[in-house]
Backbone as CSV, one residue per row, in Angstrom:
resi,resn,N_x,N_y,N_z,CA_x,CA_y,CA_z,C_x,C_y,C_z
1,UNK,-1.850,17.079,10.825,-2.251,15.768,10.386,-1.304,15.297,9.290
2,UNK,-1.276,13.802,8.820,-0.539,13.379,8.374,-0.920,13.600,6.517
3,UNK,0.290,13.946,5.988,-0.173,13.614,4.527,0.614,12.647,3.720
4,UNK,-0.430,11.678,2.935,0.692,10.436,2.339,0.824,11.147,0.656
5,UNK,1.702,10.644,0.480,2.273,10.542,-1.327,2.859,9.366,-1.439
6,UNK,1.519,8.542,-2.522,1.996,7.219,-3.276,3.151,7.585,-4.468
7,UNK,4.243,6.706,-4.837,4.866,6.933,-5.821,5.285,5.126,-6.524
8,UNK,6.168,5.195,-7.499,6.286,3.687,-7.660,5.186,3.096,-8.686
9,UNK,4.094,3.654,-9.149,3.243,2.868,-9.935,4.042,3.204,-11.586
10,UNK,3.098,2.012,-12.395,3.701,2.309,-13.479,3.201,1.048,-14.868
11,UNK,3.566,1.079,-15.615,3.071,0.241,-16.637,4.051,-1.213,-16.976
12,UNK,3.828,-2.283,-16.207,4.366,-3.985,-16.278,4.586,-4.649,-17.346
13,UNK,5.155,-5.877,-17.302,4.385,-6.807,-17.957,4.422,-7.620,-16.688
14,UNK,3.555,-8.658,-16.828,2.926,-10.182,-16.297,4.136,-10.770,-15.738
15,UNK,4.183,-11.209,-14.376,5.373,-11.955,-13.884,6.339,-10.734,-13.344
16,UNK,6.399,-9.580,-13.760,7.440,-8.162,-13.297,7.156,-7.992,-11.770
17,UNK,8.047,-7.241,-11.400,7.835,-6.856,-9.798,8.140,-5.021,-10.319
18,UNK,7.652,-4.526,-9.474,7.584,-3.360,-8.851,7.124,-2.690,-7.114
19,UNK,7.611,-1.808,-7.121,7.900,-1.716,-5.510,7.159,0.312,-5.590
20,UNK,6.121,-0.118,-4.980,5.346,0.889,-4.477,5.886,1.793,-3.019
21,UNK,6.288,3.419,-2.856,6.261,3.804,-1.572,5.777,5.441,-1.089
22,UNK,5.261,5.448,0.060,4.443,5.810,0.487,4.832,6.902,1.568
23,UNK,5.137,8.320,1.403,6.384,8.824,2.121,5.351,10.226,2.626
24,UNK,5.414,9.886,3.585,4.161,10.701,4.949,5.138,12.143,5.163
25,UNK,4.235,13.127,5.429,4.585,14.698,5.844,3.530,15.141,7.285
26,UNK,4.189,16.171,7.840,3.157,16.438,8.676,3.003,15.602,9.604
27,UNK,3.616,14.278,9.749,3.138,13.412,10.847,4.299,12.249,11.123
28,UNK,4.638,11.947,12.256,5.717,10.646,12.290,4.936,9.148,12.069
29,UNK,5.316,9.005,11.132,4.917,7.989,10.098,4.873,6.488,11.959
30,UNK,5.657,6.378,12.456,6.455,5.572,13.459,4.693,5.560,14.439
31,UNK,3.772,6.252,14.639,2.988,6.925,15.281,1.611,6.072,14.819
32,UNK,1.562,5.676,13.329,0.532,5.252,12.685,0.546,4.030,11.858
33,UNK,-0.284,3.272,12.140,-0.794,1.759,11.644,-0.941,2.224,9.863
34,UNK,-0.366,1.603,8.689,-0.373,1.908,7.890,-0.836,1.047,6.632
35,UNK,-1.251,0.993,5.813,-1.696,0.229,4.667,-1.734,0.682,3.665
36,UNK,-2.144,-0.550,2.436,-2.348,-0.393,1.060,-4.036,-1.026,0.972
37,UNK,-4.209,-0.182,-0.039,-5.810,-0.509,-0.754,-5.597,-0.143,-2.032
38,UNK,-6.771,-1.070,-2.955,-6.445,-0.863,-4.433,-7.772,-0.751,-4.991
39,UNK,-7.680,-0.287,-6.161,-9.390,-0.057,-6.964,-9.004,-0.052,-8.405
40,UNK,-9.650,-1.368,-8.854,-9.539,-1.382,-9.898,-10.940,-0.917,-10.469
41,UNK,-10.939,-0.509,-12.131,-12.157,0.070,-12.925,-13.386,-0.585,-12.376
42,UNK,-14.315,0.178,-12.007,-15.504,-0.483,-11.897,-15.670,-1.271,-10.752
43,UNK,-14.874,-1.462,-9.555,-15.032,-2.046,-8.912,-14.772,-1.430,-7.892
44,UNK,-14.944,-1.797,-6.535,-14.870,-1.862,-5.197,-13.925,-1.375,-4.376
45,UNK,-12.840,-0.297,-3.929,-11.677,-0.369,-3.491,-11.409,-1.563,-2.343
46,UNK,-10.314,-2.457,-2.520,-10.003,-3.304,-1.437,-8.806,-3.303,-1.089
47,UNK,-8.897,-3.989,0.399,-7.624,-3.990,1.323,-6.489,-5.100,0.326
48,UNK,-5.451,-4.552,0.421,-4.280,-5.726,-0.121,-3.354,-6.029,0.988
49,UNK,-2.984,-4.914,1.885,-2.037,-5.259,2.925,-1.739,-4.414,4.079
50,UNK,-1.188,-4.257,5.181,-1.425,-3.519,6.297,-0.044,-3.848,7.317
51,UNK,0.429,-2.894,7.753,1.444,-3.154,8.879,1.117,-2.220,10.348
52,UNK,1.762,-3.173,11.174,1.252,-1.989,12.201,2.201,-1.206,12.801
53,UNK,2.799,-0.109,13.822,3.536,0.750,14.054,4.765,0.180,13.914
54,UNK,4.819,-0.567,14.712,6.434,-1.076,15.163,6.776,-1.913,13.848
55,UNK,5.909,-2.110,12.942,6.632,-2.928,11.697,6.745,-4.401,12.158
56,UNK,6.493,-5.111,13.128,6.723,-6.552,13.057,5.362,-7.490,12.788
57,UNK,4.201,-6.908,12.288,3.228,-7.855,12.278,2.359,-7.447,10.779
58,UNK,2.247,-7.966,10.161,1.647,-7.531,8.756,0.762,-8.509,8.512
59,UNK,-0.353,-8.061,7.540,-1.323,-8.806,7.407,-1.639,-8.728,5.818
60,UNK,-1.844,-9.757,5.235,-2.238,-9.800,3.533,-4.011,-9.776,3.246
61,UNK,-4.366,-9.723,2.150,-5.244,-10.440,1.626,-5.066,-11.582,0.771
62,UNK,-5.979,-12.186,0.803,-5.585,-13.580,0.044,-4.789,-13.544,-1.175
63,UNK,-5.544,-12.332,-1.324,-5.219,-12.710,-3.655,-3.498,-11.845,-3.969
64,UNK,-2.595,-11.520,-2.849,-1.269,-11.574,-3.341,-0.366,-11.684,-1.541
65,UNK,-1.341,-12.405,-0.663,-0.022,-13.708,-0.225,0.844,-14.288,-0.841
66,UNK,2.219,-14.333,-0.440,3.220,-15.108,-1.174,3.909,-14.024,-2.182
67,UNK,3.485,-13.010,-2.668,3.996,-12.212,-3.821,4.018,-10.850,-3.584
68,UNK,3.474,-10.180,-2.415,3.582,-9.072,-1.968,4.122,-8.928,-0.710
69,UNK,4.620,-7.957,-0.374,5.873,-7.686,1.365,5.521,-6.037,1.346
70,UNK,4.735,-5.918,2.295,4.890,-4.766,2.995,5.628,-4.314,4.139
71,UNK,6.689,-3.249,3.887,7.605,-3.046,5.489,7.404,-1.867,5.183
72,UNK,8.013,-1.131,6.811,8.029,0.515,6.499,9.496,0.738,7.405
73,UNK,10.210,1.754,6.369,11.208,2.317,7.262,10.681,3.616,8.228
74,UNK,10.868,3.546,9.838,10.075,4.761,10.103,11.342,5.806,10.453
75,UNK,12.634,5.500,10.145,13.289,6.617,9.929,13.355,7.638,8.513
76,UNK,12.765,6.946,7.939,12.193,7.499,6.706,10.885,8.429,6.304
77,UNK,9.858,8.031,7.719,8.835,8.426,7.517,8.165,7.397,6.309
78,UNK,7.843,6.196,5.632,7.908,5.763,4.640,7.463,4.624,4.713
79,UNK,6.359,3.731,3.963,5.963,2.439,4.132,6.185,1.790,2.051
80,UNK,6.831,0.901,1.802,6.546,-0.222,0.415,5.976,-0.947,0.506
81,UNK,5.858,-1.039,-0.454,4.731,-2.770,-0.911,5.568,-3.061,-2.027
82,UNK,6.650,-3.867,-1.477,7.237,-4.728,-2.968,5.928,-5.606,-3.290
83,UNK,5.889,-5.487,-5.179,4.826,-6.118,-5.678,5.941,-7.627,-6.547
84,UNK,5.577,-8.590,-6.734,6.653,-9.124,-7.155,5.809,-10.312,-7.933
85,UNK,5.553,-11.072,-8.957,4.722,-11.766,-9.912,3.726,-11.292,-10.342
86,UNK,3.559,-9.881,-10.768,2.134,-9.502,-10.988,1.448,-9.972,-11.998
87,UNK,0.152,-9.976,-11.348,-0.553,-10.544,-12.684,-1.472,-9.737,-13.312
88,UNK,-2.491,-9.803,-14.319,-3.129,-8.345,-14.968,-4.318,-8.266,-13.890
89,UNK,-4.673,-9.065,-13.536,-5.205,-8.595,-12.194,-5.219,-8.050,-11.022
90,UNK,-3.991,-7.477,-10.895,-3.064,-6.930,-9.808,-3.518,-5.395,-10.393
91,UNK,-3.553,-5.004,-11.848,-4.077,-3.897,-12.387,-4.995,-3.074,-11.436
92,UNK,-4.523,-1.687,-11.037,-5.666,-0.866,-10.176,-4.689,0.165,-9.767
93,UNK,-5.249,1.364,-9.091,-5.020,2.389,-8.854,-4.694,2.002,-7.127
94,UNK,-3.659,2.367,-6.438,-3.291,1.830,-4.779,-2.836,2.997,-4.409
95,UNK,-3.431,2.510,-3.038,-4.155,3.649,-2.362,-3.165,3.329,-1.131
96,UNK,-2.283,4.411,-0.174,-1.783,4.123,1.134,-3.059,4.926,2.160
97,UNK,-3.228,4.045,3.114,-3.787,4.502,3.819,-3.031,4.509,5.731
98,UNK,-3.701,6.280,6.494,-2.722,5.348,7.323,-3.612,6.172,8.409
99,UNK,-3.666,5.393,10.046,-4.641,5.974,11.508,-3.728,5.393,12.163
100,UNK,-4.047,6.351,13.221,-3.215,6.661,14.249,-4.247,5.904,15.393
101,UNK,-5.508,5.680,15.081,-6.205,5.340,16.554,-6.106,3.779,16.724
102,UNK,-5.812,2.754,15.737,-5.955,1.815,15.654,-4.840,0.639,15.122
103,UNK,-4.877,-0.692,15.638,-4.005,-1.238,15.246,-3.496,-1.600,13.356
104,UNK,-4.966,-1.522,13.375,-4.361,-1.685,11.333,-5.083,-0.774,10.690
105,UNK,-4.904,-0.759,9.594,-5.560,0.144,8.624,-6.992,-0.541,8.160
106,UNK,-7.992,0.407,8.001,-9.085,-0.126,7.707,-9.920,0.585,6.459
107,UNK,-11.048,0.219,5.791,-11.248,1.107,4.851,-11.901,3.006,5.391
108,UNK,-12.589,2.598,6.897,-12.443,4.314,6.578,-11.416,4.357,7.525
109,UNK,-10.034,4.577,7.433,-9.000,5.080,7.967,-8.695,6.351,7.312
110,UNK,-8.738,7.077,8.701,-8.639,8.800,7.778,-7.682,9.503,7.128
111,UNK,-6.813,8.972,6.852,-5.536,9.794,5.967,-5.403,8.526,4.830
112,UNK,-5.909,9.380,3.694,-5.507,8.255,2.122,-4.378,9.496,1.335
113,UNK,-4.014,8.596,0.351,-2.606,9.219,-0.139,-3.496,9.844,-1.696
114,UNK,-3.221,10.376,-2.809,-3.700,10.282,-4.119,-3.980,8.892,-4.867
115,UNK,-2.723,8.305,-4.594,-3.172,6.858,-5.102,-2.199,7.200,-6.636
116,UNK,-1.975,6.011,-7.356,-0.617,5.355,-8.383,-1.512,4.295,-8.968
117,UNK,-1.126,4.790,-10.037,-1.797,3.709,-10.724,-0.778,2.356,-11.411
118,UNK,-1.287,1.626,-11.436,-0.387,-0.034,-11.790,-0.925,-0.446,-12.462
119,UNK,-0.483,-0.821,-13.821,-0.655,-1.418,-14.900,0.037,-2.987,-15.315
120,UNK,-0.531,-4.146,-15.549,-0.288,-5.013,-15.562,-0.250,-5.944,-16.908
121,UNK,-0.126,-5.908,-17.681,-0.031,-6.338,-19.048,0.397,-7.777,-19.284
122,UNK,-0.622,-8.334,-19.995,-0.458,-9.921,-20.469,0.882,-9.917,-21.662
């Protein structure tokens, strides 16, 4: 089975970009529908973004359309999430998630990574 390792998190300021990636073992990354999820304190983990095998169709959530790009190199084994205007709300711990049975990633998709934490500062 596949294992992810998030790397790339780190402490911002407001308006900074950073580029999150997500580098799979055990499994050909090329094989599996892949995503990001985030959890900030106290709250809810949610979907932020999702690609599917072949890399040509990606899907956002509302709250960083326009400012986030998820691609994956699959000769790499490897999926990013350039983060790019963050705001302190962008703040949370992100999570790669990635299944093999389905076209996107969903919240119970069975392989999650440790997760990176992102810090966003006014």
């Amino acid at each position: 089975q596949v294992q992810l390792v998030e790397s790339g998190g780190g402490l911002v300021q407001a308006g900074d970009s950073l580029r999150l990636s997500c580098a799979a073992s055990g499994g050909i990354l090329s094989s599996y529908a892949v995503g990001w999820f985030r959890q900030a304190a106290g709250k809810k983990r949610e979907f932020v973004a999702t690609i599917v095998r072949s890399g040509d169709v990606t899907y956002y959530a509302d709250s960083v359309k326009g400012r986030f790009t998820i691609s994956r190199d699959n000769a790499k084994n490897t999926v990013y999430l350039q983060m790019t205007s963050l705001k302190t709300d962008d703040t949370a711990v992100y999570y790669c998630a990635a299944a093999a049975d389905r076209v996107v990633v969903t919240t119970d998709s069975p392989y999650w990574g440790q997760g990176t934490q992102v810090t966003v500062s006014s």
